[in-house]
C-alpha positions in Angstrom: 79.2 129.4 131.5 81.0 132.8 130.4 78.3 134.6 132.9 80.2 132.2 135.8 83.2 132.6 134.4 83.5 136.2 134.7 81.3 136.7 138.0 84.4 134.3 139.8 87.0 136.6 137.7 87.9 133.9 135.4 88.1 134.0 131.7 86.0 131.2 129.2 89.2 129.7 128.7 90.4 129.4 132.2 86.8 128.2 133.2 87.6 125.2 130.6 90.2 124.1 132.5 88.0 123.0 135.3 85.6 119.8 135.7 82.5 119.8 136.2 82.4 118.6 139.9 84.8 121.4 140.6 82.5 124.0 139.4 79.4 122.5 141.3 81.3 121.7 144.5 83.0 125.5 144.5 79.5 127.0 143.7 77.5 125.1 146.3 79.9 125.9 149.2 79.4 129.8 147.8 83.2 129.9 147.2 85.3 131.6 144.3 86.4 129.1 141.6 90.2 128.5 141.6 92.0 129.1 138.7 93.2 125.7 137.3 94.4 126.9 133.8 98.4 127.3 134.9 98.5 123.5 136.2 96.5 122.3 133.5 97.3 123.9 130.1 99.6 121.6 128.8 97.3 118.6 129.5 94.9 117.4 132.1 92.0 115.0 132.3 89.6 113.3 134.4 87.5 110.1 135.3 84.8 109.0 137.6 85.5 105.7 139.1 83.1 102.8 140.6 82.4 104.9 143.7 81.5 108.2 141.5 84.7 109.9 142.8 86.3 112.3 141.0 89.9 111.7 139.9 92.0 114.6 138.2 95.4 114.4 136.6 97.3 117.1 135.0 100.7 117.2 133.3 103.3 114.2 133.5 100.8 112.2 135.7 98.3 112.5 133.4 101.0 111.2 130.7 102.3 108.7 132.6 98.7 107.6 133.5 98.3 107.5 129.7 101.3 105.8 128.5 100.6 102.9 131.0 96.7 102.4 129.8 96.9 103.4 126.0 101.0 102.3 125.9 103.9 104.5 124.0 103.6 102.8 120.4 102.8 105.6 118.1 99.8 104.3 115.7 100.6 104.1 112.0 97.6 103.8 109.8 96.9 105.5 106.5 92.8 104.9 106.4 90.4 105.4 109.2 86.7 104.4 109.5 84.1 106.1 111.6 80.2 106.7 111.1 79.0 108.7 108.8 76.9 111.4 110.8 76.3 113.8 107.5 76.7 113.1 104.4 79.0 115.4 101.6 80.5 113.6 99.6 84.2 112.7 98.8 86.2 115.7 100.2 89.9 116.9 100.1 91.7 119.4 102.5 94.0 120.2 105.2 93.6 118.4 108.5 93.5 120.8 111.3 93.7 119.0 114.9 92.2 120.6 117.7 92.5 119.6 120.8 91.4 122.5 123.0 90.2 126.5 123.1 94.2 127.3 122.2 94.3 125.4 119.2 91.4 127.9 117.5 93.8 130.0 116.5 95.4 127.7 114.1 92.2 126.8 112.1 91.6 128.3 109.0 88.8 128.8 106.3 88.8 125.5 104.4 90.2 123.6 107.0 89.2 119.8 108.2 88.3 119.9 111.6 89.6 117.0 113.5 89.0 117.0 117.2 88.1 114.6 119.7 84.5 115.6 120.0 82.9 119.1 119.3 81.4 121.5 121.8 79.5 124.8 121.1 82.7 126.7 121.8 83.6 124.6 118.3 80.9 126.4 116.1 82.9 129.3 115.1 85.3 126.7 113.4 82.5 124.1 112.2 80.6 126.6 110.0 84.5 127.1 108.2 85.6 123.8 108.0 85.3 122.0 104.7 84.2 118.6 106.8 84.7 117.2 110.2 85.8 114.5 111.9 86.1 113.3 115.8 87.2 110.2 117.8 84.4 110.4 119.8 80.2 110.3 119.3 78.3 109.1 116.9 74.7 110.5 114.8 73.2 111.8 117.8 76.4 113.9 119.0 76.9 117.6 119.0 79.5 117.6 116.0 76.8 115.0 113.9 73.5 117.6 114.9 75.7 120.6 113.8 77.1 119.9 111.2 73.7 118.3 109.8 73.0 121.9 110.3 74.9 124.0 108.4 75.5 121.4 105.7 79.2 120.0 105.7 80.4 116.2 106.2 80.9 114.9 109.3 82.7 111.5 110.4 82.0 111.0 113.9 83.7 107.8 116.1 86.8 107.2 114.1 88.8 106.4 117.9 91.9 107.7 117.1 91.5 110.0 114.7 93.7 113.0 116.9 96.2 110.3 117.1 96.7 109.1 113.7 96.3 112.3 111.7 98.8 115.2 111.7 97.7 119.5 111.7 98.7 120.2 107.9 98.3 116.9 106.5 96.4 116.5 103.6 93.4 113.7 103.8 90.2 112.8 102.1 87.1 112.6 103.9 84.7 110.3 102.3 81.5 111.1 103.7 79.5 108.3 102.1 81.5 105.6 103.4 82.7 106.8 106.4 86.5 106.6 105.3 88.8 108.8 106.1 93.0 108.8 104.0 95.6 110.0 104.1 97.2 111.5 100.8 100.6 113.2 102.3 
């Protein structure tokens, strides 16, 4: 991917910001990939509906889009459940939430890792968190394999974990029970 990135003049981060029928469509018609990252930074997303077409939003759409599927309410919860994908333990720390490339910046040695799924862009920041936790996959996904790995808990399928937990919060990760609270 950083190969593609930097043959069409982009940056990894700026190739993130595309989908993965962009890239194939651009390539296959032997054409330079745009650069999305300006439109898209703040926020953007993407589904494939019943026909297998592509639908992109970015920006207030995409928030709009969101507030009228998911709603406004802000979720309140102190404890969240999810599957356990490696054991560890009960653990304590900082919750870091990371959403995207930008956010790496702001994790630290010690850290929880909270994100909505991992990628291998996320290793860096796996092999220093003290555990992990992600809305999304379950004992087969890439956080649950990697972390199995290098040896650090790992909740994986919690939902709404990037929702309900706050960067700088301190939680406790119980990895034998798949529980996750809130202590601040």
């Amino acid at each position: 991917m950083e190969e593609i990135a930097k043959e069409n003049g982009l940056t990894y981060e700026e190739f993130c910001y595309l989908s993965s029928r962009e890239i194939l469509s651009f390539l296959k018609q032997g054409r330079k990939l745009p650069n999305k990252l300006p439109e898209r930074k703040p926020k953007w997303g993407s589904f494939l509906d019943e026909s297998g077409t592509e639908h992109l939003f970015s920006g207030e759409e995409l928030q709009e889009l969101l507030n009228e599927i998911v709603g406004t309410q802000t979720i309140q919860a102190s404890e969240l459940k999810g599957t356990v994908a490696s054991k560890g333990g009960i653990i304590q720390g900082t919750a870091k939430v990371i959403i995207s490339p930008d956010d790496f910046k702001h994790f630290e040695e010690g850290d929880i890792l909270v994100a909505p799924e991992t990628t291998p862009d996320f290793v860096p920041l796996m092999k220093k968190a003290k555990a992990i936790i992600t809305d999304r996959g379950g004992i087969t996904s890439h956080a649950a394999i990697v972390s199995r790995e290098i040896g650090i808990a790992c909740i994986t399928g919690t939902n709404n974990a990037t929702s309900i937990l706050k960067s700088g919060e301190r939680i406790e990760v119980d990895a034998e029970k798949g529980v996750i609270r809130k202590l601040s």
